[in-house]
VMD Tcl script that builds the backbone (N, CA, C; Angstrom):
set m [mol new atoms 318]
animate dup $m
set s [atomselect $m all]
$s set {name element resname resid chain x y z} {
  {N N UNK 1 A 8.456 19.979 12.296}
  {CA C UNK 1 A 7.387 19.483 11.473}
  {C C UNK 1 A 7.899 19.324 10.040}
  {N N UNK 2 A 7.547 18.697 9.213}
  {CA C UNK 2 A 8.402 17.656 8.651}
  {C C UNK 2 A 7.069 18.418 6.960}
  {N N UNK 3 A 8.333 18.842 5.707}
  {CA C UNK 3 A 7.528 18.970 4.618}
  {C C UNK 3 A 6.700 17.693 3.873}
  {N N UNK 4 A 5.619 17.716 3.392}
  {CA C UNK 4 A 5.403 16.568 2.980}
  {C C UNK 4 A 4.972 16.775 1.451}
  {N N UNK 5 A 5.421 15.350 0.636}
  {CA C UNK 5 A 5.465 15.568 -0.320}
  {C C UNK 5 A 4.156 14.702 -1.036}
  {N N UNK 6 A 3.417 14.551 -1.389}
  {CA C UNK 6 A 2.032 13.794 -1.642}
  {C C UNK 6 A 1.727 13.640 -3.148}
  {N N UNK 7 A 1.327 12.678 -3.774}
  {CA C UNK 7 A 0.929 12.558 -4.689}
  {C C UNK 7 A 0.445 11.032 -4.785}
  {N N UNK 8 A 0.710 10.257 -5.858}
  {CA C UNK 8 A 0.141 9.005 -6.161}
  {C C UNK 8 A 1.107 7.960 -6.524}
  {N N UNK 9 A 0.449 7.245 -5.970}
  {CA C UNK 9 A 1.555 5.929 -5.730}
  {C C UNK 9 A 1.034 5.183 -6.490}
  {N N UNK 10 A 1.712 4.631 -7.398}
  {CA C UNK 10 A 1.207 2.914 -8.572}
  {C C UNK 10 A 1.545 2.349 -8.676}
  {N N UNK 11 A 1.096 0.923 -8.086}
  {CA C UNK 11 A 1.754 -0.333 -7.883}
  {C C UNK 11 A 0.941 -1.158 -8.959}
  {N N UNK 12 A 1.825 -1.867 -9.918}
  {CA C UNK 12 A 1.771 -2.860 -10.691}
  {C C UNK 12 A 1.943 -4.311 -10.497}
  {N N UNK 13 A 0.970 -5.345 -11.130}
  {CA C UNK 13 A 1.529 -6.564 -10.876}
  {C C UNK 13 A -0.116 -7.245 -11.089}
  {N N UNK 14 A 0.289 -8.978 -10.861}
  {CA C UNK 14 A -1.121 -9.574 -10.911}
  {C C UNK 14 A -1.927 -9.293 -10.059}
  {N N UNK 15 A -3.223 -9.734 -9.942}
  {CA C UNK 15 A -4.058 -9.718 -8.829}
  {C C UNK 15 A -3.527 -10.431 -7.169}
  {N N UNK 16 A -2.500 -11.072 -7.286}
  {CA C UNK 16 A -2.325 -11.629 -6.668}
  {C C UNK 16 A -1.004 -11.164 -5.738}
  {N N UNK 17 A -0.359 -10.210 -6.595}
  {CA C UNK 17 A 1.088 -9.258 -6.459}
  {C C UNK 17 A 0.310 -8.086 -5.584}
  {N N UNK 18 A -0.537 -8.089 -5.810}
  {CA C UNK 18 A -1.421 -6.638 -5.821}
  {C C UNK 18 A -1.873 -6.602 -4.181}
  {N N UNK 19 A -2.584 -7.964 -4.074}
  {CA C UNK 19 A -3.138 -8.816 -2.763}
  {C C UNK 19 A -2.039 -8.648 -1.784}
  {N N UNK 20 A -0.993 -9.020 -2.355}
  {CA C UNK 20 A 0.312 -9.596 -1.203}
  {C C UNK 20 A 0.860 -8.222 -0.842}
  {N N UNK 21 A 1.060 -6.486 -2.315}
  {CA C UNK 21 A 1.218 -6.228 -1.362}
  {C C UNK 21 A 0.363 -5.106 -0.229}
  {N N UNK 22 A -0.759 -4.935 -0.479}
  {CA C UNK 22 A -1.471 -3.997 0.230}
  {C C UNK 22 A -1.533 -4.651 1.865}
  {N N UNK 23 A -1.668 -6.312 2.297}
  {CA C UNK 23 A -2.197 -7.257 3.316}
  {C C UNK 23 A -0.591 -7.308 3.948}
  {N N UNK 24 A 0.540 -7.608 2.968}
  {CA C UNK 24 A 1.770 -7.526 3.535}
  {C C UNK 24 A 2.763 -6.685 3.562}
  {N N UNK 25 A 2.490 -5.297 3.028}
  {CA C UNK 25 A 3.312 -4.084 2.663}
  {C C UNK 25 A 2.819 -2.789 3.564}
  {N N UNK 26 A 1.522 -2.760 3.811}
  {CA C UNK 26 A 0.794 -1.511 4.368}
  {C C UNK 26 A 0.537 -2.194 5.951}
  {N N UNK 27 A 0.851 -0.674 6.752}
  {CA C UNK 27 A 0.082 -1.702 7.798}
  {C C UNK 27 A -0.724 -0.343 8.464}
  {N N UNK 28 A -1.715 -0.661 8.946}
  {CA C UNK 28 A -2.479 0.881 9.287}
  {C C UNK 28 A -1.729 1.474 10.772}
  {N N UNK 29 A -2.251 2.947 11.033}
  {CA C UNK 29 A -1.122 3.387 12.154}
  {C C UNK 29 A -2.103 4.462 12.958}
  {N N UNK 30 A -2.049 4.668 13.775}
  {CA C UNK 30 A -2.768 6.037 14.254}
  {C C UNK 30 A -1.607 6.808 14.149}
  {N N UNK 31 A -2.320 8.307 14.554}
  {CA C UNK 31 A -1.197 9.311 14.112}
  {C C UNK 31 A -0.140 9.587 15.115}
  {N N UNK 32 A 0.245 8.728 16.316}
  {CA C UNK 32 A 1.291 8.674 16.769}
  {C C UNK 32 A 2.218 7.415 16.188}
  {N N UNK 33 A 1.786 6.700 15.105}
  {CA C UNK 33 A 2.512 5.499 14.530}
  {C C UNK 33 A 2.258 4.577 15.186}
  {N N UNK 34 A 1.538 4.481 15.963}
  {CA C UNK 34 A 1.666 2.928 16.583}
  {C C UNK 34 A 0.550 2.197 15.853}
  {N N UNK 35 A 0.456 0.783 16.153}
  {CA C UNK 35 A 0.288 -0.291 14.920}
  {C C UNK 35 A -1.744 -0.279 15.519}
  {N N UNK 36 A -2.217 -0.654 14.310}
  {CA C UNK 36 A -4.040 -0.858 14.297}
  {C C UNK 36 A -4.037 -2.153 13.968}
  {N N UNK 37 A -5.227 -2.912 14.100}
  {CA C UNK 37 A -5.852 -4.051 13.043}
  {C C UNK 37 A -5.246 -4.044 11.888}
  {N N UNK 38 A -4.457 -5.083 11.264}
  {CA C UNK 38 A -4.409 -5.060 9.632}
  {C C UNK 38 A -5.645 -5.264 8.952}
  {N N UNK 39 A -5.234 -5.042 7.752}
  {CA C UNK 39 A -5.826 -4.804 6.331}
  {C C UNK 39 A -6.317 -6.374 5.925}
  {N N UNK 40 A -7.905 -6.735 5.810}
  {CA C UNK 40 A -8.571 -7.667 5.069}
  {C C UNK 40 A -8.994 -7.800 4.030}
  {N N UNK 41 A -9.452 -9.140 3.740}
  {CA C UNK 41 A -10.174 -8.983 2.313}
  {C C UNK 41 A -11.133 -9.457 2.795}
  {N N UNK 42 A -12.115 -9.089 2.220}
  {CA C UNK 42 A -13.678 -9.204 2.572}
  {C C UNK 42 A -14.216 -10.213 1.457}
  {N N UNK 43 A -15.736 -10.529 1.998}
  {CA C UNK 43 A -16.128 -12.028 1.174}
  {C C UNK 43 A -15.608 -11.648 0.276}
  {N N UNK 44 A -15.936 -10.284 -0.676}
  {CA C UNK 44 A -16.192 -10.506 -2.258}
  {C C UNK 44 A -14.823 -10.551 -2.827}
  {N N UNK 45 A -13.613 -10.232 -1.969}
  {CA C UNK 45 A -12.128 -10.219 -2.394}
  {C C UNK 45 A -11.481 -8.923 -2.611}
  {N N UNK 46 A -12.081 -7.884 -1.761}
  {CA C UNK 46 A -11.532 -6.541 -2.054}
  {C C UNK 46 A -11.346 -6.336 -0.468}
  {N N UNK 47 A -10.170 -5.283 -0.869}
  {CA C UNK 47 A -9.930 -4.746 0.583}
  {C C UNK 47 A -9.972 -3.492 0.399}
  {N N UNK 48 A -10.364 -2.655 1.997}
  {CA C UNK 48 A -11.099 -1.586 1.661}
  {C C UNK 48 A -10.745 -0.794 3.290}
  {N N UNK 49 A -10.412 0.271 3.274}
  {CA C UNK 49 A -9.543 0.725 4.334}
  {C C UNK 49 A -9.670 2.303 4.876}
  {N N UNK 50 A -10.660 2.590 5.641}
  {CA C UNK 50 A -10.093 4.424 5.910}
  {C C UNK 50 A -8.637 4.891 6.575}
  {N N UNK 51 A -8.169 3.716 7.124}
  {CA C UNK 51 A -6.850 4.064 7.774}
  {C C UNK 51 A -5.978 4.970 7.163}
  {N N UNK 52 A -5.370 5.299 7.826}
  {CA C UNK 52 A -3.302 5.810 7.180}
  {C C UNK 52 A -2.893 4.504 8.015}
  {N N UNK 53 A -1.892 3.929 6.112}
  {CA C UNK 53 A -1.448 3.087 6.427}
  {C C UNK 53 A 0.094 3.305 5.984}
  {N N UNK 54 A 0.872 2.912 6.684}
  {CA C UNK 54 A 2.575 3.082 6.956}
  {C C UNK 54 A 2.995 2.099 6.012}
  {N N UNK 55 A 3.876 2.286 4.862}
  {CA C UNK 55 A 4.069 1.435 3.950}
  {C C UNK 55 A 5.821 0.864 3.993}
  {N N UNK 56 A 5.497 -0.325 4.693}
  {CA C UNK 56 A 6.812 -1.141 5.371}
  {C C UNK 56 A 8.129 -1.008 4.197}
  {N N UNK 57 A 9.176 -0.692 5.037}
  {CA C UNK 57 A 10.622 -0.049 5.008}
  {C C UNK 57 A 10.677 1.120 4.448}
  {N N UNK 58 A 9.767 1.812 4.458}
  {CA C UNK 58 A 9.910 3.504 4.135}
  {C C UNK 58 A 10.133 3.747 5.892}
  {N N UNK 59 A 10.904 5.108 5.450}
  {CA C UNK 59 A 11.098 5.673 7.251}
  {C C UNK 59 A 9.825 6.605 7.118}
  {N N UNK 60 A 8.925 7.192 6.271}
  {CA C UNK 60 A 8.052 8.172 6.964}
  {C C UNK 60 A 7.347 8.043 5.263}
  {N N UNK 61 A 6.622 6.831 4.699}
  {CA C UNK 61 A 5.747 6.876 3.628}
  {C C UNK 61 A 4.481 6.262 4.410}
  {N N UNK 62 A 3.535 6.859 3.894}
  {CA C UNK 62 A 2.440 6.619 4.096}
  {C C UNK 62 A 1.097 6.336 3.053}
  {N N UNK 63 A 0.006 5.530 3.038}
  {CA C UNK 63 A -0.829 5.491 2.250}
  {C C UNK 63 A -2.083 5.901 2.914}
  {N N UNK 64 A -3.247 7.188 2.031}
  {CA C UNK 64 A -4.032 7.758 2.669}
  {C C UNK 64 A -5.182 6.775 2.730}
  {N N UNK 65 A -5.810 5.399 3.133}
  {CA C UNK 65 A -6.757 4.703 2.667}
  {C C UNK 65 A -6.586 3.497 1.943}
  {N N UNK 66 A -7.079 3.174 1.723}
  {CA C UNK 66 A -6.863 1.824 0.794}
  {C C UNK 66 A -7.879 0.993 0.039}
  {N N UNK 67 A -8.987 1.637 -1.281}
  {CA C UNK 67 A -9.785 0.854 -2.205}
  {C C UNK 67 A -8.961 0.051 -3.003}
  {N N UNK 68 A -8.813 -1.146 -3.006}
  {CA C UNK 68 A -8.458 -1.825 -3.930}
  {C C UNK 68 A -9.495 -3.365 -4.127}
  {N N UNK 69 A -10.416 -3.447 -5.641}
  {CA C UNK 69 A -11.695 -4.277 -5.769}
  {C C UNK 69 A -10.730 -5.430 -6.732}
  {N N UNK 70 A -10.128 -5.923 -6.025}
  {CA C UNK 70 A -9.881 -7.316 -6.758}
  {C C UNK 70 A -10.792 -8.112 -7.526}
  {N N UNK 71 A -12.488 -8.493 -7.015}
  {CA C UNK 71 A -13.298 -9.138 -7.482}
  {C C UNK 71 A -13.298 -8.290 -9.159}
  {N N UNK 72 A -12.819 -7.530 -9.336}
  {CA C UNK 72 A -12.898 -6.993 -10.855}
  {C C UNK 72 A -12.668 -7.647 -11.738}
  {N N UNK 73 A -11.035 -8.299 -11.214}
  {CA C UNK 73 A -10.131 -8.976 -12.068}
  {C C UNK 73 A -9.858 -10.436 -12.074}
  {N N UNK 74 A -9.562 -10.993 -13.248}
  {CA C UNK 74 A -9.364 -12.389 -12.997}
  {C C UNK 74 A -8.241 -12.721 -12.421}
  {N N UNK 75 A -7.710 -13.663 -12.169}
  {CA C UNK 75 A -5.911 -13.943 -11.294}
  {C C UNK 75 A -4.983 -13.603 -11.946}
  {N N UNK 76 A -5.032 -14.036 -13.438}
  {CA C UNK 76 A -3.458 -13.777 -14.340}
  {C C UNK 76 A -3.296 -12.439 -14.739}
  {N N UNK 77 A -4.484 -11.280 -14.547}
  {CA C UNK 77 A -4.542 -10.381 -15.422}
  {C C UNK 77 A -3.820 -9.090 -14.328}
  {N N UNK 78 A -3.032 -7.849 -14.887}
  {CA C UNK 78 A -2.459 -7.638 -14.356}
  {C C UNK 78 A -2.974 -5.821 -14.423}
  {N N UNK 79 A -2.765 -5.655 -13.216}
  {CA C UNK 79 A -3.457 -4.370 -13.040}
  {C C UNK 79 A -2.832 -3.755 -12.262}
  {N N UNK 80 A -3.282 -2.248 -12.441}
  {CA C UNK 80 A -2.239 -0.949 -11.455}
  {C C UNK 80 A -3.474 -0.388 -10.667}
  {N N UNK 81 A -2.791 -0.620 -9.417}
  {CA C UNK 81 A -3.436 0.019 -8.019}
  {C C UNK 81 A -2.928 1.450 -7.802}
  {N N UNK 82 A -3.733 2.357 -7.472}
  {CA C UNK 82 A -3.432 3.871 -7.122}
  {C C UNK 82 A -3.867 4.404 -5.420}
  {N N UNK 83 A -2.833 4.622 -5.421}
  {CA C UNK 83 A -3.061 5.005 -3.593}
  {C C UNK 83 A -2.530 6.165 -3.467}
  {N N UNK 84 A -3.413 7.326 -2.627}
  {CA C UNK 84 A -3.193 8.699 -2.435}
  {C C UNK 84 A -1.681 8.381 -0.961}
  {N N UNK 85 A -0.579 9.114 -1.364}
  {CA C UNK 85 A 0.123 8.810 -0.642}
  {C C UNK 85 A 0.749 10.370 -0.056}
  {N N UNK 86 A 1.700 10.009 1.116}
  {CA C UNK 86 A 2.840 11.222 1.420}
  {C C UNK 86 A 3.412 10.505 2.033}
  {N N UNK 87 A 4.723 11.697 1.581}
  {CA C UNK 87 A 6.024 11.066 2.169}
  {C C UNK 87 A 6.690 12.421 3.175}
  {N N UNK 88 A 7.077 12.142 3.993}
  {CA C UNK 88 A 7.779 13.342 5.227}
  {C C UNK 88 A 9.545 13.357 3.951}
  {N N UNK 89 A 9.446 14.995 3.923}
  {CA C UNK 89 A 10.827 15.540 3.364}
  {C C UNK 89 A 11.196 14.481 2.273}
  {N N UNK 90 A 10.523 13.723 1.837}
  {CA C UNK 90 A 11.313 13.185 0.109}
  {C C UNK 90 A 10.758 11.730 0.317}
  {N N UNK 91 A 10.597 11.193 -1.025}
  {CA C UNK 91 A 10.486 9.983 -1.215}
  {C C UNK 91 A 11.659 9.242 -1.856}
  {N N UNK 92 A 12.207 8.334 -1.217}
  {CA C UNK 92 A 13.041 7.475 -1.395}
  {C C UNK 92 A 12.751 5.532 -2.115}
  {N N UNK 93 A 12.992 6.590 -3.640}
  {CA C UNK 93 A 12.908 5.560 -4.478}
  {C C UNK 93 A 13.013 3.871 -3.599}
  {N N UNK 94 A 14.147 3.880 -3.161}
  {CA C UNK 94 A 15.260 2.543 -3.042}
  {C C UNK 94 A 14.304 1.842 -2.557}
  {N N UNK 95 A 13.607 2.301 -1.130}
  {CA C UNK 95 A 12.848 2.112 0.254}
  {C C UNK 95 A 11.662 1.586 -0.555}
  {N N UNK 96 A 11.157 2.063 -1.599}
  {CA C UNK 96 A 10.282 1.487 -1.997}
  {C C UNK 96 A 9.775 0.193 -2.917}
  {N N UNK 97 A 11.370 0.206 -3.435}
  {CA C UNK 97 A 11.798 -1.076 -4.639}
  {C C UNK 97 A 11.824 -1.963 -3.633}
  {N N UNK 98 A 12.454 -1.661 -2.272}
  {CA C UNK 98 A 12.648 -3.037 -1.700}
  {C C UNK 98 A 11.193 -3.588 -0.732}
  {N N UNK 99 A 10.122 -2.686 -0.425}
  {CA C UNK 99 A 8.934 -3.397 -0.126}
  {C C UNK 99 A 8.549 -4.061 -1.153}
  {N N UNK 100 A 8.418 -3.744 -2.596}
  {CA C UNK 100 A 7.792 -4.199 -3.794}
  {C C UNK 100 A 8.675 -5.753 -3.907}
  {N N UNK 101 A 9.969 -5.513 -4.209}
  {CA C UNK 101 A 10.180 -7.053 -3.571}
  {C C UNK 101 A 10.245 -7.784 -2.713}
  {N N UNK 102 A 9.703 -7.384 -1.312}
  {CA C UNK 102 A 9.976 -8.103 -0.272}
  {C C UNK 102 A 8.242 -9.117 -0.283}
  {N N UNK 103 A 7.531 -8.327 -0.755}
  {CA C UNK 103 A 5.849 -8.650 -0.914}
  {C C UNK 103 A 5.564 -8.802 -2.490}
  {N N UNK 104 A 6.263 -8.551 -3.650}
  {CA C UNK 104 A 5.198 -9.103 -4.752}
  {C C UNK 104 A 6.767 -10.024 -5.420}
  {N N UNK 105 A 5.970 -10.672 -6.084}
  {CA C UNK 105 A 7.313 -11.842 -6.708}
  {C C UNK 105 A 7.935 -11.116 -8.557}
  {N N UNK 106 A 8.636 -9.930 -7.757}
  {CA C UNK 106 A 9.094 -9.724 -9.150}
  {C C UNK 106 A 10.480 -9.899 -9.508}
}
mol reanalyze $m
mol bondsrecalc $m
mol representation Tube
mol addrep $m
């Protein structure tokens, strides 16, 4: 059984960086890992999630849920998303730079 390390995850970028990556970065999991329904946006433009969602090319990161209210913000304006997270035995910076570029255009 595996230590876990938990705290908060903040992802920066436009509304639109933000969009790409919760819909293309997270994907929800039951607790044997295998794959659920992805992550929508609903009429008003927020996506909204009780899942644990597995946050693509980490080997064991996870996100506890997922509020993020886009309808807040306008498109250009640029905002930080906070997601209750854990990681099994360490978080690995690298693993995470490279979802952030594989899903937001930085």
């Amino acid at each position: 059984m595996p230590n876990w390390c938990e705290g908060a995850l903040k992802v920066r970028g436009t509304k639109e960086n933000i969009k790409r990556f919760v819909l293309e970065g997270l994907h929800p999991v039951d607790l044997f890992g295998d794959a659920k329904s992805e992550l929508t946006v609903n009429e008003f433009g927020d996506i909204n999630s009780n899942e644990t969602c597995w946050i693509e090319e980490t080997r064991r990161g996870f996100v506890e849920g997922v509020e993020v209210y886009l309808s807040e913000y306008e498109d250009d304006e640029r905002l930080t998303a906070v997601f209750d997270s854990k990681f099994a035995w360490g978080i690995n910076a690298d693993e995470l730079l490279r979802t952030c570029k594989n899903t937001m255009s930085i």
